[in-house]
N, C-alpha and C positions, 0 to 999 in steps of 0.2 A: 504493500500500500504506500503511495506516496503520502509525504508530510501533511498531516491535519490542518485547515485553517480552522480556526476556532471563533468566533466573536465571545467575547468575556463582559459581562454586563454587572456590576458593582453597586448596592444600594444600603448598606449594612448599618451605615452612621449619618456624617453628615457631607461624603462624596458619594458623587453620581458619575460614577468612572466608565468607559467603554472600551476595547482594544480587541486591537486582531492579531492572534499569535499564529504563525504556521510551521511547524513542527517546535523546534530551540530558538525562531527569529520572531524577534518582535517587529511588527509592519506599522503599527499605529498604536496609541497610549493619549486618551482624552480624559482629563478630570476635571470636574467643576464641585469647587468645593461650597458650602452655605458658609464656612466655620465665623466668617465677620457677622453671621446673623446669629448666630447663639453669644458672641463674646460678650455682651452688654450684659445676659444673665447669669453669666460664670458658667456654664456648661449646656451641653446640647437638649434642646428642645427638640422632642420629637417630634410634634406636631409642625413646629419650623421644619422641622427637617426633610420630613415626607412631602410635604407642598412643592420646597424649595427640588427634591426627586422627580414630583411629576411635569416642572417648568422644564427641567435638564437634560428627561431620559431623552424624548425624540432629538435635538440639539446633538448630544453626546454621541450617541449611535450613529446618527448620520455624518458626524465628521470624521468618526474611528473607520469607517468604509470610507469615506471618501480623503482621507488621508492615507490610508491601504491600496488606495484604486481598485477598489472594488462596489459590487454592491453584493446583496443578501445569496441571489444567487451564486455568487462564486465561493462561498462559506458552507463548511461539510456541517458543522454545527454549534450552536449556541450554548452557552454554561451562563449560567447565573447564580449569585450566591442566595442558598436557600438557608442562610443562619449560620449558625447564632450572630443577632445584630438587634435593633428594634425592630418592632413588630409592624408597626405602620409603616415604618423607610425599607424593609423586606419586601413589603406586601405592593410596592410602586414597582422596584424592580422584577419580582416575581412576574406581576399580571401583563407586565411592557413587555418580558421576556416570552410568555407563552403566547402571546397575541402576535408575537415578531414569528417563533415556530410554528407557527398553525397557518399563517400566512404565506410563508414560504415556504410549508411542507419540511422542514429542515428541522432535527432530533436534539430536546433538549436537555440537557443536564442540569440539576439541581443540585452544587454545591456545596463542600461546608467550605469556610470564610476562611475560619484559620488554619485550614493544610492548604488552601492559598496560599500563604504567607509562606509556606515552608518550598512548594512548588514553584513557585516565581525564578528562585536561586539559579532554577537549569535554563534561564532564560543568558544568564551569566557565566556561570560555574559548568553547565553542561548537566550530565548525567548524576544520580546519585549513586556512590558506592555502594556496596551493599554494608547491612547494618549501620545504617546515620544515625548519627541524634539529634535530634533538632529543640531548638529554645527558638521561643515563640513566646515574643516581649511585645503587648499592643498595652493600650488604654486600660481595657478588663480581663485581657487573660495573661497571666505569665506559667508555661507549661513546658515539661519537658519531654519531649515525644523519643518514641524510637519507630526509626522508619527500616521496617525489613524488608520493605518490597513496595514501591511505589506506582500507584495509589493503592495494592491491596492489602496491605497487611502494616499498621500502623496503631504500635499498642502506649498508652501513656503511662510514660513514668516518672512525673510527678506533676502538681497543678500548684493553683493559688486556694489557699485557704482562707481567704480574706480578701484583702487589699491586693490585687495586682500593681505592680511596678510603674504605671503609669498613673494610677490611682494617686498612691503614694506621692508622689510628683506633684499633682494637678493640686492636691490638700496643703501641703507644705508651701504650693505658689500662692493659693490664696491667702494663706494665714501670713505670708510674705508681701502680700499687694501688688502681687504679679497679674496681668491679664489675663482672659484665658486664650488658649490655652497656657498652662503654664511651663510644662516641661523643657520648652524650648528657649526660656526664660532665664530657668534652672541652669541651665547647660553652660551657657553663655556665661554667666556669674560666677560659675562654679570652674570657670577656666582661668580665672582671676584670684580662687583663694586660696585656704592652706586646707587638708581634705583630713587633717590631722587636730584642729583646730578642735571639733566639739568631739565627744565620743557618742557614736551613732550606734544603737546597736543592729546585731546581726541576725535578722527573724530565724527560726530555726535550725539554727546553725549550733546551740550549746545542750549540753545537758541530757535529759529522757526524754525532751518536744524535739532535738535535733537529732537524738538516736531515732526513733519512731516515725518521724518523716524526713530523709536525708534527704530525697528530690521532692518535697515539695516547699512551697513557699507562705511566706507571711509578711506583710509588708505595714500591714495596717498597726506594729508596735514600735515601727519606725518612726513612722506618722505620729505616732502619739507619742513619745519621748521627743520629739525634735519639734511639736509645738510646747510641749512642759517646759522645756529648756528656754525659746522665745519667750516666753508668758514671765519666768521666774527672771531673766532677764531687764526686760518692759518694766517689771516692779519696782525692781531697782536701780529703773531710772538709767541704766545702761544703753547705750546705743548697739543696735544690731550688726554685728559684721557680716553683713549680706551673703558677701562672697566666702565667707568660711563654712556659713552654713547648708549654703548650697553645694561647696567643694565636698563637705562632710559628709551629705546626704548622700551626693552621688555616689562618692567612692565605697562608700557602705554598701546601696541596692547594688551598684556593679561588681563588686566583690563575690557576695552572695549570691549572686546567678552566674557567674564566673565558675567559682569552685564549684555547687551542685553539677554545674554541668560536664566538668571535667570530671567529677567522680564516678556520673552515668555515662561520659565514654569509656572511663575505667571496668568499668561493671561488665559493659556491654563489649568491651573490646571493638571500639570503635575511635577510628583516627581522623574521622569526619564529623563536624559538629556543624550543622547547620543554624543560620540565626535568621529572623522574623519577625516582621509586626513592626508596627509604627516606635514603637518605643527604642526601636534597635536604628533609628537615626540618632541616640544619643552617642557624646562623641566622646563621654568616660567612659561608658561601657563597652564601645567597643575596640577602644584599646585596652582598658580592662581585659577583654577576650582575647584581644588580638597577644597578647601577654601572655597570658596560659597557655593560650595555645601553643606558641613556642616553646614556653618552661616542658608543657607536658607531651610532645610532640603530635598535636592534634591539628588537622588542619581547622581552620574557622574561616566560615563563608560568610560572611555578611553582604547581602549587596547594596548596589547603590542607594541613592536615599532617595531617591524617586519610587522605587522599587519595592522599599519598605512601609510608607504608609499606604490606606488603604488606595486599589488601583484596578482596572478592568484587566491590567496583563494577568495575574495571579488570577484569576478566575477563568481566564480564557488557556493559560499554559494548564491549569488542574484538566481543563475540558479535553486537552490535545492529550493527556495524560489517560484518562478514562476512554477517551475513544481506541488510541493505543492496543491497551490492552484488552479491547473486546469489552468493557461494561455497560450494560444493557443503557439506554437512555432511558431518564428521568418519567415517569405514568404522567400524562397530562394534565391530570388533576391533582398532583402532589402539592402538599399542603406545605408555608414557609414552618420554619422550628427555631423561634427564636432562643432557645437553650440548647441547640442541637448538640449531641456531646460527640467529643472527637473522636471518637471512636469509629461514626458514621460520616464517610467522604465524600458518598453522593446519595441523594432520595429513591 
């Protein structure tokens, strides 16, 4: 079979992504994001968000084909993310998507989001070894996958038991007077201070909570030790060192995703460590990784930062991915799953 074209259709948060992958070549990549319409209320409004979905799908779609030079007809099949995302900004992409395969007669696939994220990489990196690990750092999930066989055999081994990595972030920008979003905020500040400056602790990482879950995560006692610290600070009438405590923070959460991660290539005898998700545009963490990985001889893929937040290529390389391997296309009437667990790759 020659190389797959795919259209990739992205509705999960608050971009309306499109793109066309065919086989490992990206031909087009459109995103239109709302994020200056949530900023004013510190975080994403869904109801903003899905509106701002149904102004972008037809726009987006038609310029991913016509930046491709293509139209629908020269496209073997369409993928759309069916979850986990909100429910409403799902439910625009989903019904865009099935109205586009039903029109064209062309076989759709329903998604999951976040082995996007992990997919996109062979858009860059090529092929996956066998036995990968992949970390998958967005907004709401921080997880550590192991991928034995791409798309079909992909088991989790370890998640967020709280606060995800990006979470964490976005709490500490507010409580700092950062915009939203704030991560990017963080980043920037935190390139400026000393990362030694406050002591941050390390979620899951000590004692019988770090024996009992060595690959999973907790983010959310970051978050709250490092507003305790500003607040006892503030009292006393002290002035904030911005930049230490952003340096603090970061070097902490990258640390901690750092190590788990090298310990489950350890585990799993794996010298490939895949990275994903919007969060993995930070620029301590992935020297942080890029670090281990050397120390520990693992390769670390991160790709570009177009690449890692949310985006239509990752949905359309998962599509080229599933078609590949022969997996049935998506029931017409498949329902979105805004929890969908990673476990499940397409509907």
């Amino acid at each position: 079979m020659s190389e797959p074209i795919v259209l990739g259709i992205e509705s999960t948060c608050d971009e309306t992504a499109a793109a066309i992958v065919q086989g490992r070549t990206l031909l087009s990549n459109v995103v239109a994001s709302s994020m200056e319409e949530h900023a004013r209320y510190g975080g994403v409004i869904p109801e903003i968000a899905s509106r701002a979905h149904a102004e972008a799908f037809v726009p987006c779609v038609s310029k991913a084909l016509a930046d491709a030079n293509m139209t629908l007809a020269d496209v073997d099949a369409i993928a759309v993310s069916a979850g986990p995302g909100l429910a409403g900004c799902l439910a625009v992409g989903v019904s865009g998507a099935k109205a586009l395969a039903w029109a064209s007669g062309k076989p759709l696939y329903g998604i999951n989001h976040v082995i996007g994220h992990i997919a996109v990489t062979q858009l860059q990196f090529g092929a996956f070894p066998p036995d990968t690990l992949a970390l998958i750092v967005s907004g709401g999930h921080t997880s550590l996958l192991h991928v034995e066989d791409m798309p079909r055999k992909i088991d989790v081994v370890g998640t967020t038991l709280d606060d995800a990595a990006g979470e964490c972030f976005d709490k500490v920008a507010r409580l700092l007077g950062f915009p939203y979003p704030g991560g990017p905020h963080i980043d920037r500040h935190a390139q400026h201070g000393d990362s030694h400056a406050i002591r941050v602790p390390q979620g899951l990482t000590q004692g019988k909570a770090g024996a009992a879950h060595p690959y999973d995560f907790s983010f959310s006692g970051v978050k709250t030790a490092v507003a305790r610290w500003v607040e006892s600070e503030q009292a006393a009438g002290r002035e904030i060192p911005v930049n230490d405590v952003c340096a603090s923070l970061a070097d902490s959460v990258a640390t901690v995703l750092a190590r788990k991660a090298m310990r489950g290539c350890e585990q799993y005898d794996s010298n490939t460590l895949i990275v994903g998700g919007g969060f993995s545009a930070n620029s301590q963490l992935r020297a942080k990784l890029l670090e281990y990985g050397e120390k520990y001889g693992v390769e670390v893929r991160i790709p570009q930062i177009k690449l890692c937040t949310d985006n239509g290529a990752m949905v359309a390389m998962l599509g080229v991915n599933l078609v590949e391997v022969g997996v049935a296309p998506s029931a017409p009437d498949f329902a979105i799953d805004s929890a969908m667990p990673l476990t499940k790759v397409s509907m």
